[in-house]
C-alpha positions as CSV (number, residue, x, y, z in Angstrom):
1,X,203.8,101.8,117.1
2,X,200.3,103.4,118.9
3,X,201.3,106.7,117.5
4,X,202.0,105.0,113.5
5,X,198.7,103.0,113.7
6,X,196.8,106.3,114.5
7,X,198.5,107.9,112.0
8,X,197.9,105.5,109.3
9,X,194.2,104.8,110.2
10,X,193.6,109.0,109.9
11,X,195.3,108.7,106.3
12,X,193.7,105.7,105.1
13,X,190.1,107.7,105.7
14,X,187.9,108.6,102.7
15,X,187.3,112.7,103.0
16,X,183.5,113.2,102.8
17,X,181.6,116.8,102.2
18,X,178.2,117.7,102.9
19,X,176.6,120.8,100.7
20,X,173.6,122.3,101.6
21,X,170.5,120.6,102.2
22,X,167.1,120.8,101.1
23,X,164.2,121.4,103.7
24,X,160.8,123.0,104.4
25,X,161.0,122.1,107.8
26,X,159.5,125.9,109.3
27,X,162.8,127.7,111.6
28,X,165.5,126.0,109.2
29,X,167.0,126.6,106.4
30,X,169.4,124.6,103.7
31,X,172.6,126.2,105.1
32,X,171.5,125.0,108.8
33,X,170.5,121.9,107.9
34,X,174.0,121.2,105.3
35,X,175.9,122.0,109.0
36,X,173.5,119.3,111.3
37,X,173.9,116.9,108.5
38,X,177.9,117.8,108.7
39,X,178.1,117.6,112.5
40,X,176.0,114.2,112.9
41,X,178.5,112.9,110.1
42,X,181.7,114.0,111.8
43,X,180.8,112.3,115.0
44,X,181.1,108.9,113.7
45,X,184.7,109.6,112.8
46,X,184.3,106.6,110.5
47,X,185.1,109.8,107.4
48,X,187.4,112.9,107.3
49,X,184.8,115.5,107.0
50,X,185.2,118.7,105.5
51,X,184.1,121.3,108.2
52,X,181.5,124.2,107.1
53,X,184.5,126.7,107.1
54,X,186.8,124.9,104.4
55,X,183.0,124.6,102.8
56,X,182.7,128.1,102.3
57,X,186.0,128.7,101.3
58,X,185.8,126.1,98.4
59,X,182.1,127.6,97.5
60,X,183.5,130.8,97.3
61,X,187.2,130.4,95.6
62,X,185.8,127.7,93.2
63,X,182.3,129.1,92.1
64,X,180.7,126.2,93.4
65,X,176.5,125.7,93.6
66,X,176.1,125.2,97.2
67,X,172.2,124.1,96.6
68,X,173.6,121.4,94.5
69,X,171.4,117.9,95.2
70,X,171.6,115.9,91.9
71,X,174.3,112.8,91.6
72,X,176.4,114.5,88.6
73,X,176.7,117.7,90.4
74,X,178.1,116.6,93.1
75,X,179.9,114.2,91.7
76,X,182.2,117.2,89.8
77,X,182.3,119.0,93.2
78,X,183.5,115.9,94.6
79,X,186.8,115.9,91.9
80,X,186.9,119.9,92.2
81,X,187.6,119.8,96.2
82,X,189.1,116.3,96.3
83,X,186.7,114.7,98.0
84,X,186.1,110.7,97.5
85,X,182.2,110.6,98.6
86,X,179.3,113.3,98.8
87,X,176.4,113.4,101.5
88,X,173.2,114.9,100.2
89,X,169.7,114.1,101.3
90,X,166.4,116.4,102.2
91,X,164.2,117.5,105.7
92,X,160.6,117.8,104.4
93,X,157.5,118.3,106.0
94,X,154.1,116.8,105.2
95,X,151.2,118.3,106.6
96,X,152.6,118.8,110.1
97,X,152.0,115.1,110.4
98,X,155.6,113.4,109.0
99,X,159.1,114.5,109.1
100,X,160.4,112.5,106.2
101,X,164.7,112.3,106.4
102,X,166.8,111.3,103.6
103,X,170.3,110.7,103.2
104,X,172.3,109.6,100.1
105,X,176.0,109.1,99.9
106,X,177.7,109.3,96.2
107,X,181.0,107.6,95.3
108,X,182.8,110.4,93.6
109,X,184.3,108.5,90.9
110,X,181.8,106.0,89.5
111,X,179.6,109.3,90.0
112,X,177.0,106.8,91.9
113,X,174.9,106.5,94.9
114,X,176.3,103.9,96.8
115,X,173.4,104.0,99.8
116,X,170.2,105.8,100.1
117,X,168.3,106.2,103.9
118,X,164.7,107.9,104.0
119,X,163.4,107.6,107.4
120,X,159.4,109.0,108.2
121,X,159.3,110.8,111.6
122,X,156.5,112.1,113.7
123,X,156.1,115.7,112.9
124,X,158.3,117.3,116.0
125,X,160.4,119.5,115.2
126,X,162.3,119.9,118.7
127,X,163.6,116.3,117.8
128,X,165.1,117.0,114.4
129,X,169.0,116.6,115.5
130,X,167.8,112.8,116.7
131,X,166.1,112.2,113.9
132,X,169.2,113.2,111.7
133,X,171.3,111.3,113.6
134,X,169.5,108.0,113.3
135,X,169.6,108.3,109.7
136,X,173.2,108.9,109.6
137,X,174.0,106.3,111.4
138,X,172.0,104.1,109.4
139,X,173.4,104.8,106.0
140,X,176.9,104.3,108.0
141,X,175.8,100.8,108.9
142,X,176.2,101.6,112.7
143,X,173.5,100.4,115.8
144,X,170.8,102.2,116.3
145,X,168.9,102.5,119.8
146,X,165.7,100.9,118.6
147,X,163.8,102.4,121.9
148,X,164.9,106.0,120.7
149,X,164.1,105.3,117.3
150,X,160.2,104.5,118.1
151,X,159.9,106.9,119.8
152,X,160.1,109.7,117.2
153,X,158.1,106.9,114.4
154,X,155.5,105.1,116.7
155,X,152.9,107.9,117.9
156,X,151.9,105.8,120.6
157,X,155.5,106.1,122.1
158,X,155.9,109.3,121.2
159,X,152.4,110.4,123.1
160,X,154.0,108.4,126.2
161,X,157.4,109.6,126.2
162,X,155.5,113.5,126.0
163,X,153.0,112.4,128.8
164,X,154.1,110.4,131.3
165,X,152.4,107.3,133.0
166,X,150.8,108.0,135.9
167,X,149.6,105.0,138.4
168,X,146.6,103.8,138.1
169,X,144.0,105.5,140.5
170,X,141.6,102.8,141.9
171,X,138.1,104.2,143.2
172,X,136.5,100.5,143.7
173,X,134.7,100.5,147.2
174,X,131.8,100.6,149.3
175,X,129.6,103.6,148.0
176,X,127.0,105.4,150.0
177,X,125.0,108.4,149.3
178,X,121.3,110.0,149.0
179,X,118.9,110.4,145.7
180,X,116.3,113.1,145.4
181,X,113.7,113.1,143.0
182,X,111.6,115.7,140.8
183,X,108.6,116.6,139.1
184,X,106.0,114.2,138.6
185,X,107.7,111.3,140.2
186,X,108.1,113.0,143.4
187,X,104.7,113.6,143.5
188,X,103.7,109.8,142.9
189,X,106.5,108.9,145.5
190,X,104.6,111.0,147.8
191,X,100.7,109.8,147.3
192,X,99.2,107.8,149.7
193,X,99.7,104.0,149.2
194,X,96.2,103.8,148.4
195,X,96.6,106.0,145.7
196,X,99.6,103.8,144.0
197,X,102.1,106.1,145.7
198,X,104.6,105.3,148.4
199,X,103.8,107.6,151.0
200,X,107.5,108.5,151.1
201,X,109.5,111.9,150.7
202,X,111.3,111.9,147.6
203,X,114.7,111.7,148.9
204,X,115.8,108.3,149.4
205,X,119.5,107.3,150.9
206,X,121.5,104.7,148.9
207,X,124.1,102.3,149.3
208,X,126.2,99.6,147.3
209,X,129.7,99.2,146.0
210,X,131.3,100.1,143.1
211,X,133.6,98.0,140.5
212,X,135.8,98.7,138.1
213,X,137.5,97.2,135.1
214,X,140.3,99.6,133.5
215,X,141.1,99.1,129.8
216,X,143.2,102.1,129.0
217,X,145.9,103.6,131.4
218,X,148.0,106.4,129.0
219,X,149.6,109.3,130.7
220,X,147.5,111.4,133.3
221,X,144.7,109.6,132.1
222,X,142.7,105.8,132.5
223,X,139.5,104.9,130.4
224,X,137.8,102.4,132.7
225,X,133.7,100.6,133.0
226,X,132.4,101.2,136.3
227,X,130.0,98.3,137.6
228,X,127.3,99.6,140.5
229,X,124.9,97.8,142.3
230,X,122.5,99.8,144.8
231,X,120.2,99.2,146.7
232,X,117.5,103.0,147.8
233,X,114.6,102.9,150.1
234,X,115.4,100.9,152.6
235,X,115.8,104.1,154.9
236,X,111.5,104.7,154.1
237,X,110.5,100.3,154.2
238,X,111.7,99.9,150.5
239,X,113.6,97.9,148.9
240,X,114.6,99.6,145.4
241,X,117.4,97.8,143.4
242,X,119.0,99.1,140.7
243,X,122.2,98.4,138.5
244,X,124.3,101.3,136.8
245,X,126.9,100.4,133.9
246,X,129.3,103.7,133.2
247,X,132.0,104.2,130.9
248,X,134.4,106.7,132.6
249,X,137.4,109.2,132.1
250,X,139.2,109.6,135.5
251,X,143.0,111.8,135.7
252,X,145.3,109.5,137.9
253,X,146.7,112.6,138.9
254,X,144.1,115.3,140.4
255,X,141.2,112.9,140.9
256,X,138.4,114.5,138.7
257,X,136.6,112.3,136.7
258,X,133.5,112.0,134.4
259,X,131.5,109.2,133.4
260,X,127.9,108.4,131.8
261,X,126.1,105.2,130.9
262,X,122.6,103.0,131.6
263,X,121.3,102.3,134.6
264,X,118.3,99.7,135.2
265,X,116.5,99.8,138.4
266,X,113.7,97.4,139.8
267,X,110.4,99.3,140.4
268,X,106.8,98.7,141.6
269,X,105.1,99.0,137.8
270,X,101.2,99.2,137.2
271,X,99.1,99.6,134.1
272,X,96.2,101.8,134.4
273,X,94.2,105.0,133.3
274,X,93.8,108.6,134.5
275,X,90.3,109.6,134.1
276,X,89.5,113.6,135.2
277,X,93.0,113.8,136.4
278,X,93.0,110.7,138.5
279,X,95.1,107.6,138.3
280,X,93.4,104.4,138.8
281,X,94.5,100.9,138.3
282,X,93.0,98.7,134.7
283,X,91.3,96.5,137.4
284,X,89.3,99.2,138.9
285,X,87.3,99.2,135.3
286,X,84.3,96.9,135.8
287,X,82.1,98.1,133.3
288,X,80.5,95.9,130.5
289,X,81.4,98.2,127.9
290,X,85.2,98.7,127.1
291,X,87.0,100.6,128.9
292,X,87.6,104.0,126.3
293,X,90.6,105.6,128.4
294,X,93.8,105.5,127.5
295,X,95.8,102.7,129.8
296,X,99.3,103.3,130.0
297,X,102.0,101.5,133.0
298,X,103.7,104.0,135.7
299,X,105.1,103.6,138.8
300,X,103.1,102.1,141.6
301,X,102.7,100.4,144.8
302,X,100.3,98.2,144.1
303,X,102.2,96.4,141.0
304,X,104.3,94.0,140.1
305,X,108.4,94.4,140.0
306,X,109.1,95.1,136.3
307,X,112.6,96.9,134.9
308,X,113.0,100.2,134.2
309,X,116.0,102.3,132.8
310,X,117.3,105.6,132.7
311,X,120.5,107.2,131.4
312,X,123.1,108.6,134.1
313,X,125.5,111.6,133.5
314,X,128.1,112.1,136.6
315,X,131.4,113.4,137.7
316,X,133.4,113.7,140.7
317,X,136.7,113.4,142.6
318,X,138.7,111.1,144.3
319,X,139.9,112.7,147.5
320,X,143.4,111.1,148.8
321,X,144.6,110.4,152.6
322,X,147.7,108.8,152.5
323,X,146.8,105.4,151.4
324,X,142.8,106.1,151.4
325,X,140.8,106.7,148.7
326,X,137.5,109.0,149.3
327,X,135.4,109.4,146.2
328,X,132.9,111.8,146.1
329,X,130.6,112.2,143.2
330,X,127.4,113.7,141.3
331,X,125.1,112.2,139.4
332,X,121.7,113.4,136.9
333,X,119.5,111.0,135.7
334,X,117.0,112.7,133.1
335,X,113.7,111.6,132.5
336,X,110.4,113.0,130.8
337,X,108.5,112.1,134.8
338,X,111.4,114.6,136.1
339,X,114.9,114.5,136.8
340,X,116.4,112.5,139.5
341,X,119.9,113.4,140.7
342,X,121.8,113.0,143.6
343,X,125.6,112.4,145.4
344,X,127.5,109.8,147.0
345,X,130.9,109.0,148.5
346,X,133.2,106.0,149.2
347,X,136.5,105.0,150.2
348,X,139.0,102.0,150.1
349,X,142.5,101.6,151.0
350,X,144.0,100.2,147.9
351,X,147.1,102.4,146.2
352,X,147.5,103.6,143.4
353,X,148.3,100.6,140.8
């Protein structure tokens, strides 16, 4: 009975060929791409296909047009070979961005497409026999793995599946480190007090914390604002706070990392004048008459706490010990007084997450 059902079932199937098909697709050509379309068909088993070899035979014994696309074409090849439906369809390439996939079957004796597929692909080439597949199956009305579909249309997924996710690599921690500064401010920083300077060197130690708030994690790589508060000075009597906003690019996977943004800092601030090279405070003017210098505010001493900002450029790495974190990093902050740059380092315990 087994052996009479199979029987029946293989007689009862409609024979199906495949020509050649049309593509652009750079490697391929219409003769390669007539046998994937052939192959992907014959796997469903759902149609007795014609193999390539009784193809050639039929092209070359009957005359035939093997670049034959159009419905009335193949519609007379159909009668000529005895075949009840035709599969024809096109690979074509759009500006190495899409893959577009199309796939018609034609009902060889109402001489009419009975379903059309055109499916748009990522342009990846490697892929192709996938993406002919899930077009075959979909003009035979078979499931289709929707996670393997999306991931050869959605370029997100596609970008993913290429580069996978690494765990997050968190750098959040207690930071310490040591600032130097340049040019004219180190030379202010290093006045005498009563001179609206510090009396300090200009090399200052540093510490704080870092924070961190992620907002893209995609392959080897996380996007991620850095929040730092610091407090400098307190190794010379002063208390120097400052407040550093970055927007940084870090690889979960070696560590190196780069990052710029604003940083505001809380300085000693005085308006004043030079006069012959020499700074002195607007109060020290006493004279009737107005005072005809220039006044201008700069760092000193003597003032008030006012807010100041700067710009910040740094980089660094993220050293791993087993479960700790040790982040050591550079920083520049430019300015037209000088530039002020300097390092620090970290550490936490946290994994990777």
């Amino acid at each position: 009975m087994n052996v009479l059902f199979t029987f029946n079932n293989v007689h009862a199937q409609e024979k199906v060929a495949v020509m050649n098909i049309y593509t652009n697709l750079p490697g391929y050509n219409s003769t390669t791409m007539g046998n994937l379309y052939r192959i992907q068909l014959a796997k469903s088993t759902r149609y007795s296909v014609i193999d390539r070899w009784d193809m050639n035979t039929y092209i070359a014994d009957k005359k035939l047009n093997p670049e034959c696309n159009n419905t009335q074409c193949l519609s007379e090849i159909g009668n000529v070979i005895g075949a009840d439906k035709m599969v024809t369809g096109s690979v074509e390439a759009f500006s190495n961005n899409t893959i577009m996939v199309t796939v018609r079957m034609i009902d060889v004796d109402s001489a009419k497409a009975v379903k059309t597929i055109v499916d748009d692909f990522i342009y990846n080439p490697a892929e192709i026999v996938n993406m002919i597949d899930i077009a075959m199956k979909e003009l035979l009305g078979m499931e289709v793995n929707p996670d393997s579909k999306r991931k050869l249309t959605d370029k997100n997924d596609f970008a993913s599946s290429k580069n996978t996710r690494s765990g997050r690599l968190n750098a959040s921690g207690p930071r310490i480190g040591l600032t130097v500064l340049t040019g004219t401010q180190a030379d202010r920083f290093a006045e005498p007090m009563q001179k609206g300077g510090f009396d300090g060197y200009p090399a200052m130690f540093q510490f704080g914390y870092q924070m961190e708030a992620q907002y893209l994690n995609e392959g080897a790589f996380q996007a991620l604002f850095e929040f730092i508060p610091l407090i400098t000075g307190l190794d010379q009597g002063l208390f120097i706070p400052s407040f550093t906003l970055m927007n940084g690019l870090r690889n979960n996977r070696n560590g190196w990392e780069f990052a710029f943004g604003p940083t505001v800092v809380l300085n000693k601030m005085a308006n004043g004048y030079y006069e012959n090279s020499e700074w002195h405070l607007a109060s020290e003017w006493t004279d009737s008459i107005p005072n005809p210098n220039y006044l201008c505010s700069r760092v000193d001493s003597r003032g008030d706490y006012k807010i100041t900002s700067g710009f910040v450029f740094a980089f660094g790495k993220t050293f791993k010990s087993g479960n700790l974190n040790i982040p050591v990093n550079m920083y520049v902050i430019p300015s037209k007084e000088g530039i002020r740059f300097g390092a620090s380092f970290g550490y936490n315990s946290k994994n990777r997450n």
